[in-house]
C-alpha positions in Angstrom: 128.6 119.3 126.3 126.9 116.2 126.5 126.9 114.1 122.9 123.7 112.2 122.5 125.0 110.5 119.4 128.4 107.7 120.2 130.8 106.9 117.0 131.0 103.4 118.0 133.0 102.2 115.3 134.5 103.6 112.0 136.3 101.6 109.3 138.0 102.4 106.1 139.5 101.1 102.8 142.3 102.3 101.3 142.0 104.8 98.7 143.6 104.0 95.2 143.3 105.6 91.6 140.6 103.8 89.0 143.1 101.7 87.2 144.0 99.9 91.2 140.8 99.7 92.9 138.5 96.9 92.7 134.4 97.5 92.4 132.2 99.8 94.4 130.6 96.7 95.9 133.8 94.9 97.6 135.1 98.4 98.7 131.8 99.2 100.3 131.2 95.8 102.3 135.0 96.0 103.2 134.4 99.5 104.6 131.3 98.5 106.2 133.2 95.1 107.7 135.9 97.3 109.2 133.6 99.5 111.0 131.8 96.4 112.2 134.4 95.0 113.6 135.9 98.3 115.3 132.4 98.9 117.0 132.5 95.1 118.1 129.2 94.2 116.9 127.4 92.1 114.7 125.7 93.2 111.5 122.2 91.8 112.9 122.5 94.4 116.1 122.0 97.2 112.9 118.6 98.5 112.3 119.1 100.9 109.6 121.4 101.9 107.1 122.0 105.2 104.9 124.8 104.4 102.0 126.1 107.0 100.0 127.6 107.3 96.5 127.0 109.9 93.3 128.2 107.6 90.8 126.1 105.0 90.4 122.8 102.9 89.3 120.1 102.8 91.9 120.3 100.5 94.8 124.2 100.0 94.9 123.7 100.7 98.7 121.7 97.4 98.9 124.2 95.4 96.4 127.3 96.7 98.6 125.4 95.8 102.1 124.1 92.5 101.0 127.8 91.3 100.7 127.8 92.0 104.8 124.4 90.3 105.5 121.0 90.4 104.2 118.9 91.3 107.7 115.8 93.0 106.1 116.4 96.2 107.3 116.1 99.7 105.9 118.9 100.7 103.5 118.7 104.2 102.3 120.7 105.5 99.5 121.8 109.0 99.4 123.4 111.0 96.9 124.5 115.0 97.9 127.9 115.2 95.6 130.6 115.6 97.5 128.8 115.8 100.6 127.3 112.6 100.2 128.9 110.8 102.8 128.2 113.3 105.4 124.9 113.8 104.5 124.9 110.0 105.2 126.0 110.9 108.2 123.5 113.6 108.7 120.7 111.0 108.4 122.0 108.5 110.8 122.8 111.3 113.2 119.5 112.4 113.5 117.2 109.0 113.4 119.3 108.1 116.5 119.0 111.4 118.2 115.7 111.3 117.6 115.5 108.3 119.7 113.9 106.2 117.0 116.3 103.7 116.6 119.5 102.6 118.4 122.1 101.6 116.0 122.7 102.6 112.9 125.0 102.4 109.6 126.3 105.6 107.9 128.3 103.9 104.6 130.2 105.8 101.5 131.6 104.3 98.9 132.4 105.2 95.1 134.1 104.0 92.3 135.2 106.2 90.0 136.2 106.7 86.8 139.5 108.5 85.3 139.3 111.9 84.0 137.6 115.1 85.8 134.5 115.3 87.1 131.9 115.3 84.1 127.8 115.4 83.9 126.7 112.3 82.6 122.8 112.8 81.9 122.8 115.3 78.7 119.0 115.0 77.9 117.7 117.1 80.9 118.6 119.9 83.0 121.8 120.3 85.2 121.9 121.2 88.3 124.6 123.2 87.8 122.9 125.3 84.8 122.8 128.4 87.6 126.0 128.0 88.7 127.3 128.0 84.9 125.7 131.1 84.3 127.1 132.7 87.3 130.8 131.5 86.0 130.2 132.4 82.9 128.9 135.8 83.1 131.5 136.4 85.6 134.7 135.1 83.8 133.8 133.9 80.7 133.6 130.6 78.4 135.9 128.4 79.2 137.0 124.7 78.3 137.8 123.8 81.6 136.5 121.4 83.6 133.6 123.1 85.7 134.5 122.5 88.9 138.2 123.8 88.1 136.9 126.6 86.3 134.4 127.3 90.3 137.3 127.5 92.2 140.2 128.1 90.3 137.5 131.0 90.3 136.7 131.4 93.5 140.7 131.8 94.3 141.3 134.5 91.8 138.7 136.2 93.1 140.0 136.1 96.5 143.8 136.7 95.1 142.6 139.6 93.4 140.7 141.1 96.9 143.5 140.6 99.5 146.8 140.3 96.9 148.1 136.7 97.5 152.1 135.5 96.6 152.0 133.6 93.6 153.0 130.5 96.0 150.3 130.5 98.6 147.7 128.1 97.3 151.0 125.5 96.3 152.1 125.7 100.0 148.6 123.9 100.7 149.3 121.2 98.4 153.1 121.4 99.9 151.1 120.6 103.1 148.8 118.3 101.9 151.4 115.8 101.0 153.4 115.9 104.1 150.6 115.1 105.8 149.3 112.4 104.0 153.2 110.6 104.6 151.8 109.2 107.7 148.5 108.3 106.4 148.5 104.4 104.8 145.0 105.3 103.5 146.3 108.2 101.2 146.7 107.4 97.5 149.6 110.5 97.0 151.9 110.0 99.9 155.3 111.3 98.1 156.3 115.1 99.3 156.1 117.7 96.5 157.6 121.0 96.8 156.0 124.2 95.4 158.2 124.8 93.1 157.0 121.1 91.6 153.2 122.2 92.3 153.7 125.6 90.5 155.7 123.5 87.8 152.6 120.9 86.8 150.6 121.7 83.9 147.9 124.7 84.6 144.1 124.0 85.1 142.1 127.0 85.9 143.2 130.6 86.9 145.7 129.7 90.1 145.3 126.2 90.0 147.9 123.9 88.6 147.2 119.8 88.4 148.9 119.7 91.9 146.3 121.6 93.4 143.1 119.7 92.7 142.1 116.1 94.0 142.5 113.3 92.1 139.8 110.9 91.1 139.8 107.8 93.8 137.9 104.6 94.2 137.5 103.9 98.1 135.2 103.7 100.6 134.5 104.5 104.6 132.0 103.6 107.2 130.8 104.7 110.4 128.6 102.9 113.2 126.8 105.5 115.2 124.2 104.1 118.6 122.7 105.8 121.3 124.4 105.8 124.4 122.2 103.2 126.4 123.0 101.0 123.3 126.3 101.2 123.5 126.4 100.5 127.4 123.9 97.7 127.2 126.2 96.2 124.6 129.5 96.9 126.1 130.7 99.2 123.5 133.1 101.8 123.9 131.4 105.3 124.3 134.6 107.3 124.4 133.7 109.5 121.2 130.5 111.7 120.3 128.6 114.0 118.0 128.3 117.1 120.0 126.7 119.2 117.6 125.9 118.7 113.4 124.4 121.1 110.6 123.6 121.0 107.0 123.1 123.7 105.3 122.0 124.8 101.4 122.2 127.7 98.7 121.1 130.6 100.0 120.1 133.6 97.4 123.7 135.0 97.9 125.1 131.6 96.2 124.3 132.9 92.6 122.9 136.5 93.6 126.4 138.0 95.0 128.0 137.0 90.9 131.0 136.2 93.4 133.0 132.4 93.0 133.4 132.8 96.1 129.7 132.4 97.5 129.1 130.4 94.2 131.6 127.4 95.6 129.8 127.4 99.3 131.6 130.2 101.4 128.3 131.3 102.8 126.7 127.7 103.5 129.8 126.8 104.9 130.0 129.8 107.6 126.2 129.4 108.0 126.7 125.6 109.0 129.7 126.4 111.1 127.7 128.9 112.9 125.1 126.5 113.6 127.4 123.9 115.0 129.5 126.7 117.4 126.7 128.0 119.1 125.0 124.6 120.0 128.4 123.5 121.3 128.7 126.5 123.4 132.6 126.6 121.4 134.3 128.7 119.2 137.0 127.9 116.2 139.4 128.8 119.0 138.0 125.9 121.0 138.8 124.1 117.7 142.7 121.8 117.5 142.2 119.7 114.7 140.1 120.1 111.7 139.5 117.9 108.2 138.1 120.1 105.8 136.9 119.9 102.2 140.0 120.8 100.2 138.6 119.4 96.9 141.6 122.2 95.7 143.6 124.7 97.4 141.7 127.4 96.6 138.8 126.0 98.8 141.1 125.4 101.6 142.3 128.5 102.0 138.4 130.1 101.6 137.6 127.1 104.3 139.8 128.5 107.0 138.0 131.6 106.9 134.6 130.3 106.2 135.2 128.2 109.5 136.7 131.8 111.5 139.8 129.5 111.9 141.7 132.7 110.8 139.6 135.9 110.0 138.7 137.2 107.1 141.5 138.3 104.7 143.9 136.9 106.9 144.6 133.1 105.5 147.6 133.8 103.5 149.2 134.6 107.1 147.7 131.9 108.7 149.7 129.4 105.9 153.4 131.8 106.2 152.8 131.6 110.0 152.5 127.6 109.7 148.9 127.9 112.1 147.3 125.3 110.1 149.4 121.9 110.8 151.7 120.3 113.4 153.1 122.9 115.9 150.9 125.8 114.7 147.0 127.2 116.3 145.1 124.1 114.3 146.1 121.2 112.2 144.4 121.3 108.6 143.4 117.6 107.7 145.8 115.8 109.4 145.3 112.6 106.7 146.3 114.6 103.9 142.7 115.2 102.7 141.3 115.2 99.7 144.1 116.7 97.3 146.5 113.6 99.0 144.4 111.1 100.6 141.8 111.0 97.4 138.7 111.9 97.1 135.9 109.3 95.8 133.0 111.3 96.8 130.7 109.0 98.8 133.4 108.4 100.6 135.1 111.3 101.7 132.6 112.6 104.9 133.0 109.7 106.4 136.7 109.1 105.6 136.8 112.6 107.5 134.6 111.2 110.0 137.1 108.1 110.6 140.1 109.9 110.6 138.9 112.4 113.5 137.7 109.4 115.5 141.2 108.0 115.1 142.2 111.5 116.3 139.9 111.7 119.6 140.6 108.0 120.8 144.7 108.6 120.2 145.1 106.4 117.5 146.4 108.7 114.9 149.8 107.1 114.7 152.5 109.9 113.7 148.9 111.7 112.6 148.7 112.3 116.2 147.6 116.3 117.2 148.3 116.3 120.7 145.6 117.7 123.2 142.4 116.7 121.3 139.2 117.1 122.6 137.1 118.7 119.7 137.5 118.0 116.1 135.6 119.5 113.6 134.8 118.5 110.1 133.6 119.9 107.0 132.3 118.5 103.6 130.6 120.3 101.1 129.0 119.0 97.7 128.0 121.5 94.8 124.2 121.9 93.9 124.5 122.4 96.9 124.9 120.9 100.3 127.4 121.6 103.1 127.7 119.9 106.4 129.7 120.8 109.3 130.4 118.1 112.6 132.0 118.7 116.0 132.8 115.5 117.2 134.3 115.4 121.0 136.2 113.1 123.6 133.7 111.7 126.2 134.9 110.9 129.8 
């Protein structure tokens, strides 16, 4: 594989809760700063920009960006839920492959408030009136928050299938923590144990408080250039996109009356399948992997989704410890989005910087030894699902 697209540089702000984090604004030019300055450019060299966020007035993008410079160029705001910073991605992905331009910004940022994830426009349709009906019609009215009430869902569903221990999603969260130890970006970095996760107070169907992400401020940043560019400017060249895909709802999403296909399994595999066969690679090919686990439940429908583990087999694939350190693939190695937070324009491209970290070596105790590939995976409900194999250049 020959990756026509170089990660040049990648930056990041710490993660924190809404009642630490400063505005959307100072976390996005910090983000966008770092990246900068990791790329070893100037903001002047950039001729585009695509900035990502779901909570916020128009033009936020431009407000963040302007605190870096004010060049002119192109700034694009993007908003895809929780696959907004990927889709960012996406964007700048393709107008360099597409040998338009030469350099170009992928930012995510969001500040967020406390509280579970709410609508906020009441006078017109949702985009999530289908999916409601699906839930509804399939489990009934609930007070829970709607996304808990998807894939707490989506996990019973799957529990009910295969037969799960009542432990199996709480070992994910288990996980989750241990990983994000290492990780000075993570907002929860104390170890739980499952007895604490099954112990916190109950949400939706499996999930307990301890198995769904938190609400986070932060933000992240990539700088992504065409090879030539990179050379002609003496940038490092040692990491590239090797294959991308975004994928939407496809008729099975509300047809199937299934949580499962309702929170993405299908645009998920789709989008994985895309990105394996214009790599040439399989999962097996695959050693490290951040993936959207916006709650255990969608972790564990993740691995197979991705064919890291086949279908009806995860539960295994957790007892036999194959998805961390010393087992077949290491599940988001920064704790993802249950430990390391999850503000939503942010969290593709957090994903995006941690597996850069991971490909160059500098992981820290992070570290998955023998990486090559890494894959990623964000999804946003609505919906939108990316997937992108990023590899090791010689």
């Amino acid at each position: 594989m020959a990756g026509q697209v170089t990660v040049a540089g990648v930056g990041m702000i710490p993660f924190k809760t809404p009642k630490n984090s400063t505005s959307y604004d100072i976390l996005g030019s910090g983000a966008a700063r770092a990246a900068l300055a990791d790329a070893g450019i100037d903001y002047e060299l950039v001729q585009q920009a695509y900035v990502g966020y779901v909570y916020g007035d128009s033009t936020c993008g431009q407000a963040a960006l302007y605190g870096v410079g004010q060049t002119g160029i192109p700034i694009v705001n993007v908003n895809n839920n929780c696959s907004t910073g990927s889709s960012a991605l996406f964007l700048a992905r393709q107008a360099i492959e597409s040998g338009m331009l030469d350099c170009v910004l992928a930012l995510g940022f969001e500040q967020m408030q406390p509280g579970a994830l709410a609508t906020h426009w009441q006078d017109r349709p949702s985009p999530f009136a289908r999916f409601d009906e699906v839930a509804i019609a399939v489990q009934g009215e609930s007070d829970a928050p709607f996304a808990a009430r998807y894939f707490g869902g989506a996990g019973a569903a799957y529990a009910e299938e295969y037969g799960l221990a009542e432990d199996t999603f709480a070992r994910i969260a288990v996980k989750a923590r241990r990983h994000a130890a290492n990780n000075p970006y993570a907002v929860f970095r104390d170890p739980v144990t499952v007895e604490e996760v099954l112990a916190s107070p109950r949400v939706y169907g499996p999930l307990t408080r301890l198995q769904c992400c938190p609400p986070t401020c932060g933000a992240a940043a990539a700088v992504l250039c065409s090879p030539e560019f990179a050379h002609r400017h003496g940038l490092r060249t040692d990491v590239a996109i090797a294959a991308q895909a975004m994928t939407t709802d496809s008729p099975s999403t509300f047809a199937d009356r299934d949580l499962r296909t309702l929170v993405g399994y299908d645009m998920s595999k789709a989008a994985a399948g895309q990105v394996y066969e214009a790599a040439g690679i399989g999962p097996e090919d695959v050693r490290v992997v951040e993936l959207h686990d916006c709650f255990t439940t969608n972790e564990l429908l993740t691995y197979e989704a991705l064919g890291l583990t086949p279908e009806g087999t995860a539960e295994r694939f957790i007892a036999d410890g194959d998805n961390t350190y010393g087992g077949r693939v290491v599940t988001n190695p920064s704790g993802g989005l249950l430990s390391k937070g999850h503000p939503l324009g942010a969290t593709g491209l957090a994903q995006c910087a941690e597996l850069v970290w991971q490909l160059r070596g500098q992981a820290g105790a992070r570290q998955v030894d023998g990486v090559n590939l890494a894959l990623q995976h964000n999804i946003g409900l609505g919906g939108a699902a990316v997937v992108t194999l990023y590899e090791k250049v010689s």
